[in-house]
C-alpha positions in Angstrom: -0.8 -25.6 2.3 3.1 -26.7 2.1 4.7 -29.1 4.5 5.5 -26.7 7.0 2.3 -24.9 7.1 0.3 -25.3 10.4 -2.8 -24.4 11.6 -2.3 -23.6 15.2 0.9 -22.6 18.1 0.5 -25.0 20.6 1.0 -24.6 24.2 2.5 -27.0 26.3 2.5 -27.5 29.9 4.3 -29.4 33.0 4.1 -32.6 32.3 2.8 -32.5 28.7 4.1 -36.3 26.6 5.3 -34.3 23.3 5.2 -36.7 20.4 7.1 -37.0 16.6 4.4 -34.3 15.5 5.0 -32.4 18.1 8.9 -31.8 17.7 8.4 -31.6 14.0 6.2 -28.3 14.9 8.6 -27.0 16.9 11.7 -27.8 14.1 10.3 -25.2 11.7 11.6 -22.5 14.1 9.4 -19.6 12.7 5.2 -20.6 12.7 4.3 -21.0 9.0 1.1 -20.2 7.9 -1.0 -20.5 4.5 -2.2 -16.8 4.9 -3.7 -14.2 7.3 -6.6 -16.5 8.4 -5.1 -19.3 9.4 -2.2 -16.9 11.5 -4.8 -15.3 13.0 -7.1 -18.6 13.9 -3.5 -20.1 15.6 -3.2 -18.1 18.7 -5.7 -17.8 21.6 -7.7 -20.8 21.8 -7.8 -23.7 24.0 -4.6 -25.4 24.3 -2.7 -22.5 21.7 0.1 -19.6 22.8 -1.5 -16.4 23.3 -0.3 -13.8 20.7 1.9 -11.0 22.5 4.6 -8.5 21.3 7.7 -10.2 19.7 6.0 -13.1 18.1 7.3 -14.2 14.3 5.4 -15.6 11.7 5.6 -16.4 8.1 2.7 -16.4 5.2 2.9 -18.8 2.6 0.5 -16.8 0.1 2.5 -13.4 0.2 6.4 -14.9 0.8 6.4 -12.4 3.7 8.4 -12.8 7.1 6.0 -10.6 9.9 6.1 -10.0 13.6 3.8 -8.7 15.8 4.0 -5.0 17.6 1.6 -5.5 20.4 -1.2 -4.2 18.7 -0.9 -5.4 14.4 1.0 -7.6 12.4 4.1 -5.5 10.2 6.0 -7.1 7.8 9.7 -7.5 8.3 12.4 -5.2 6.1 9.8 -3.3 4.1 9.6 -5.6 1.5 8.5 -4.7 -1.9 5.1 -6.3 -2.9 3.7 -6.2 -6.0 4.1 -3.8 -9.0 1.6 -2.3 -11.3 2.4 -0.2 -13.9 -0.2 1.4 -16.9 1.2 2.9 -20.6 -1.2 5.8 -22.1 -0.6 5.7 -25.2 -3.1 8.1 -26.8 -3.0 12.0 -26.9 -4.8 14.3 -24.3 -6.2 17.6 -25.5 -7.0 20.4 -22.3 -7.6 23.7 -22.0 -9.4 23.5 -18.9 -8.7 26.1 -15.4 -9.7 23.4 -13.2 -8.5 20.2 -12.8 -9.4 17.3 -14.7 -8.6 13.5 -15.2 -6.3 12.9 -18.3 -8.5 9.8 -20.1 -5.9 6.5 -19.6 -3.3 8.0 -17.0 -4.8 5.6 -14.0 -3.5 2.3 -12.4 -5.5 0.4 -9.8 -3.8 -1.9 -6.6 -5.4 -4.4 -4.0 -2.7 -3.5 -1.2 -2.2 -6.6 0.9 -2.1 -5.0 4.4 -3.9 -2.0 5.3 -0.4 -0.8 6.7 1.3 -1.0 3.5 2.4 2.2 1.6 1.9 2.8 -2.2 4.4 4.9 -4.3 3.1 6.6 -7.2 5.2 7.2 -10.1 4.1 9.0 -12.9 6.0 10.5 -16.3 4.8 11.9 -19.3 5.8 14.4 -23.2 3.8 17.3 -22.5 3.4 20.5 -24.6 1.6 24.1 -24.5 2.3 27.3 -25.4 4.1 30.0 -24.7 3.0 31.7 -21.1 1.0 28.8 -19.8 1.3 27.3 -16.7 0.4 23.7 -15.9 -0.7 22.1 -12.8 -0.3 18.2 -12.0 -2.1 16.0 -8.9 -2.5 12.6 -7.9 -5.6 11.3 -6.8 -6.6 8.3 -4.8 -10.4 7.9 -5.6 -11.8 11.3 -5.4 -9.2 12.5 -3.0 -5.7 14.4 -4.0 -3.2 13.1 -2.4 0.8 14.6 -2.4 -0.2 17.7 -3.5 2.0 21.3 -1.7 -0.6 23.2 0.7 -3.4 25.5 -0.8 -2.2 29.3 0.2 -4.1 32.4 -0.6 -4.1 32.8 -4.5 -1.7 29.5 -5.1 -3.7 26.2 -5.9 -2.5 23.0 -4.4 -0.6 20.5 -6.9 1.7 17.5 -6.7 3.9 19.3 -9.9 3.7 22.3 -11.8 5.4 24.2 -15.1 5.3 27.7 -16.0 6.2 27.4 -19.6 8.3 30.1 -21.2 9.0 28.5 -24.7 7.5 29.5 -28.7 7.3 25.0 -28.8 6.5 24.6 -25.4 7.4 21.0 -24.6 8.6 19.7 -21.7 9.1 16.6 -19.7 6.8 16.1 -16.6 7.3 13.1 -14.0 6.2 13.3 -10.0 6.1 10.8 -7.0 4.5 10.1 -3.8 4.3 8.0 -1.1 1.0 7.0 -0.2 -0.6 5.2 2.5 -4.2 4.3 1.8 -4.8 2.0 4.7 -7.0 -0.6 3.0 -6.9 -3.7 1.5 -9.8 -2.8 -1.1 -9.2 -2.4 -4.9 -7.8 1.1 -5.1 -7.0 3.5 -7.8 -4.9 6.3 -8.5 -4.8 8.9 -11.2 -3.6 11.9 -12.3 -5.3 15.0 -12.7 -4.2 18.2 -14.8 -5.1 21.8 -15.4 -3.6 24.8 -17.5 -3.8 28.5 -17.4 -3.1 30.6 -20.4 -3.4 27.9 -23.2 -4.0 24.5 -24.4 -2.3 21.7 -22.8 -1.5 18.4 -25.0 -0.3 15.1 -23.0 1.4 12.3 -25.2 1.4 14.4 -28.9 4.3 14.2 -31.2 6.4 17.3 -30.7 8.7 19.3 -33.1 12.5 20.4 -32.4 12.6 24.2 -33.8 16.1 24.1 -35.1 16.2 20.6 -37.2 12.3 19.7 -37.3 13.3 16.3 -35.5 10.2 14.9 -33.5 9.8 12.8 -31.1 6.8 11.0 -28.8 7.3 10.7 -25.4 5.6 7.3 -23.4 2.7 8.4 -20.5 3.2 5.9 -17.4 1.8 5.5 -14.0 3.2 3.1 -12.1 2.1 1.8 -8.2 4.5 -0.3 -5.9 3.6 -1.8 -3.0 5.7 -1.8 0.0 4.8 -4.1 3.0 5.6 -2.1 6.2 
C-alpha cells in the first residue's frame, strides 16, 4: 500500500482525544484505498463511518477516483481503462449462409467493474464477388451483441454489404458499445456470413485498371470505460 492508503474511515465521537495519526487520516481529504477489498472492509464496522450516498474514495490498483450512488460504487468522469487490441494477419476463406467465426478476429478483456462498458471496434480488406451480400456480428461468448432487429425475411447483423463490383473488395469496420456486467475474462468476436458467393477476409486484392494490390490489416480492438 502507498503512504496514504488506509484500511478503515473512522468515526469519531463527542469527546473523542484525536491524535498525530488521527489528523494525518483526515489530511488526505479523499479515503485512499489499495483496492476494492480494502474500500469495502473500511465502512460499517465498530468504530468506522457507515457508507451512504455521496461518499468519495480512491483505489490505488486501478488510479480511479469513485463515489458511491446509494446502492454501488461508479467511477468518476468515465474514465478510460485499459485497451486491448488483436491483428489477424492470416486470410479467411467463407462461403457459408450462416454465420460463422472468422479463425483470429477475437480479443478477450477482464473488465474491472461489472458496471463498466466495453467498445468494440473492428476493421478489416474484404473481397467477394459480384452479387453477394455479406453479413457482419459481434459476439460476446455465444451471444450477438449490437446487431439491427431480426424482421421477417431480414437476418439480424451488426454490418452488412451488398456487393455490386466484377473485383468485389471493399472496406468493412463496425462498433458497439457493450456492457457485459462482469468482472470475468470475456471475449468478443466477430462472426460473418455470405449469400451468393465466396467471401475472403484479409487476401491481397487487385485494382482492375493498373493491377496495383494491396493487403488490408484485420483488427479488433476492446476499450474499457469505467462508468
Amino acid at each position: 500500500m502507498g503512504v496514504n492508503a488506509q484500511t478503515s474511515v473512522p468515526k469519531f465521537t463527542s469527546g473523542d482525544v484525536l491524535t498525530a495519526a488521527n489528523t494525518n487520516l483526515l489530511s488526505n481529504g479523499i479515503p485512499v484505498f489499495s483496492g476494492t477489498a480494502t474500500r469495502n472492509d473500511a465502512f460499517g464496522g465498530t468504530g468506522e463511518k457507515v457508507l451512504a450516498e455521496g461518499q468519495f474514495a480512491y483505489l490505488e490498483d486501478s488510479d480511479s477516483l469513485q463515489f458511491y450512488d446509494s446502492s454501488a460504487w461508479k467511477s468518476v468522469g468515465g474514465k478510460l481503462g485499459q485497451v486491448v487490441t488483436a491483428d489477424k494477419t492470416d486470410v479467411f476463406t467463407t462461403s457459408s449462409t450462416s454465420y460463422v467465426d472468422v479463425t483470429g478476429w477475437t480479443a478477450t478483456i477482464t473488465p474491472s467493474s461489472t458496471s463498466s462498458r466495453i467498445v468494440v471496434m473492428y476493421s478489416a480488406g474484404t473481397s467477394c464477388n459480384t452479387g453477394a451480400y455479406t453479413a457482419f456480428q459481434i459476439v460476446r461468448g455465444a451471444t450477438a451483441v449490437g446487431n439491427a432487429a431480426a424482421s421477417g425475411s431480414r437476418s439480424a447483423a451488426n454490418k452488412a454489404y451488398l456487393d455490386n463490383n466484377a473485383t468485389g473488395g471493399f472496406a468493412v469496420s463496425g462498433m458497439y458499445v457493450d456492457s457485459p456486467a462482469t468482472t470475468s475474462a470475456t471475449t468478443y468476436k466477430i462472426q460473418v456470413k455470405v449469400h451468393g458467393n465466396t467471401l475472403t477476409i484479409g487476401a491481397t486484392l487487385t485494382n482492375q485498371d493498373n493491377a496495383a494490390t494491396f493487403t488490408s490489416l484485420t483488427n479488433i480492438t476492446l476499450w474499457e470505460i469505467l462508468a
